[in-house]
C-alpha positions in Angstrom: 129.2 77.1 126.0 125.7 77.2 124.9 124.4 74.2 123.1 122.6 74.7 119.7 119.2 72.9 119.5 118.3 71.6 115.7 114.6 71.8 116.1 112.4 71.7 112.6 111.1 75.3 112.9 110.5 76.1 109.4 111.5 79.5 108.1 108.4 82.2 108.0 109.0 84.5 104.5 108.2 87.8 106.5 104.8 89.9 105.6 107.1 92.7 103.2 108.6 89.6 100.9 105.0 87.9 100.8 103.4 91.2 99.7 106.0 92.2 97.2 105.7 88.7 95.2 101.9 88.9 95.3 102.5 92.7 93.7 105.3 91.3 91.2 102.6 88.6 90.1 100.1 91.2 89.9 102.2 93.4 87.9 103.2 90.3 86.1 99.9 89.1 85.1 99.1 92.4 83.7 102.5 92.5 81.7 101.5 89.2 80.4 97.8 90.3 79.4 99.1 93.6 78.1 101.2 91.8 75.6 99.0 89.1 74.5 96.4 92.0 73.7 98.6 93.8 71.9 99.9 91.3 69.7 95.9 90.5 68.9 95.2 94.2 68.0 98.0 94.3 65.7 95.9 92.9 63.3 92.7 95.4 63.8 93.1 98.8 62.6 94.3 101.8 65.2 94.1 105.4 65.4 96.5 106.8 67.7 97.3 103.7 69.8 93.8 103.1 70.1 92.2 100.4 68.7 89.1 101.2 66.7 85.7 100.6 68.3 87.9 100.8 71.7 87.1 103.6 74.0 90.6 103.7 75.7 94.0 102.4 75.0 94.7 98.6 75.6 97.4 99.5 78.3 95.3 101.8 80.3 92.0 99.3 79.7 94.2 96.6 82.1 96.0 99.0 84.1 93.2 100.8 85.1 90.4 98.3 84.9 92.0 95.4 85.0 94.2 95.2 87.8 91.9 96.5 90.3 89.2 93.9 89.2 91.7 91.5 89.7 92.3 92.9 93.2 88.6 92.9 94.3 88.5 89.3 93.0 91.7 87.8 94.6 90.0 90.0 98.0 86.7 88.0 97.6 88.7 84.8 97.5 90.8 85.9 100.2 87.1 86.3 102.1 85.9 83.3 101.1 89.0 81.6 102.4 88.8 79.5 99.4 91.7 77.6 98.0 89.7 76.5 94.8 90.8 76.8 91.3 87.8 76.1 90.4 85.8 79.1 92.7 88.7 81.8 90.9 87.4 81.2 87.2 83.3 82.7 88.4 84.9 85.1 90.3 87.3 86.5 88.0 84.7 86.2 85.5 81.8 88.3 87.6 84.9 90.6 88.7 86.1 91.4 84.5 82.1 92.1 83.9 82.1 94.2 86.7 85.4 96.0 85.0 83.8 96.1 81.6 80.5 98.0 82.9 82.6 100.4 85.1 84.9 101.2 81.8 81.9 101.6 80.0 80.0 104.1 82.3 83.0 106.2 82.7 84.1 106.3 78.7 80.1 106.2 77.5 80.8 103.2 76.1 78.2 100.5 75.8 77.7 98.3 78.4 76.8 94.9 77.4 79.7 94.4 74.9 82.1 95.8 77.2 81.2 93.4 80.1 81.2 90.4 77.9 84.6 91.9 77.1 85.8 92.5 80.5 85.2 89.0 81.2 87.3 87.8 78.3 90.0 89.9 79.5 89.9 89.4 83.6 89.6 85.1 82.2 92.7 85.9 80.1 94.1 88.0 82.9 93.8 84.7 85.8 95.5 82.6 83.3 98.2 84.7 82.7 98.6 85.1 86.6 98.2 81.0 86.5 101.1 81.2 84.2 103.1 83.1 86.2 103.0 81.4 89.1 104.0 78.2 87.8 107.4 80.1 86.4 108.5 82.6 88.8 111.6 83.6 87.1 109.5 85.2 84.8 107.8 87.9 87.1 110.0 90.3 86.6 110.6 89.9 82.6 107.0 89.9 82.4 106.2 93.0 85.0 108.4 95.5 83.5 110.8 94.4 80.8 108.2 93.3 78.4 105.7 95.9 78.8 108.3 98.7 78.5 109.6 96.9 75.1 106.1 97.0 73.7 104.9 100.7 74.7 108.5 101.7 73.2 107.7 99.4 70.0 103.6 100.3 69.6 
């Protein structure tokens, strides 16, 4: 008979799990945003699901600017090898003016106004992710249930 050693080897989550919960965060974050920015615009006036003054939609301004500054700024971290909260906030900041001045190049937009306001939302958009880390259950309410419910409702 073979003899079963009890060595403390602790279990390695493998490389497909780790990447799918960093996407479901991700997606998560931006389900988050996307809600709490659409509840604010409710109150502005819209003209066909835009908001007025806004060169896009607020669903397209995170999922096509947002998210991808969040993914060069999480990759400078990831450079940096930096497990700092306080090193995120700058980046995320200098990451959401980045994603304000490339929506405003590409939807002749002005540029100033919409950095300031890609900071705002990549800064809303880390604590959302913040948020969603500390309650994990709530990845995938927040990734696709929630989102879904407001493009359906707006």
């Amino acid at each position: 008979m073979n003899k079963l050693h009890n060595y403390d080897i602790p279990p390695v989550p493998s490389v497909r799990l780790t990447a799918g919960l960093y996407a479901l965060g991700k997606l998560a974050s931006a389900g988050l945003t996307f809600v709490l920015l659409s509840l604010l615009m409710l109150f502005f006036p819209q003209q066909g699901g835009i908001p007025e003054g806004w060169p896009i939609s607020v669903p397209y301004a995170i999922y096509a600017y947002g998210l991808p500054a969040a993914l060069v700024a999480d990759a400078l971290l990831r450079v940096l090898r930096s497990g700092s909260h306080l090193l995120a906030w700058p980046i995320f900041a200098a990451a959401g003016f980045g994603a304000g001045v490339w929506l405003a190049a590409e939807q002749g937009a002005e540029m100033l106004p919409w950095g300031l306001g890609g900071i705002a939302g990549l800064l809303l958009f880390r604590a959302a992710q913040l948020f969603v880390e500390r309650y994990p259950l709530m990845m995938p309410v927040f990734a696709l249930f929630i989102p879904l419910l407001c493009l359906l409702l707006l």
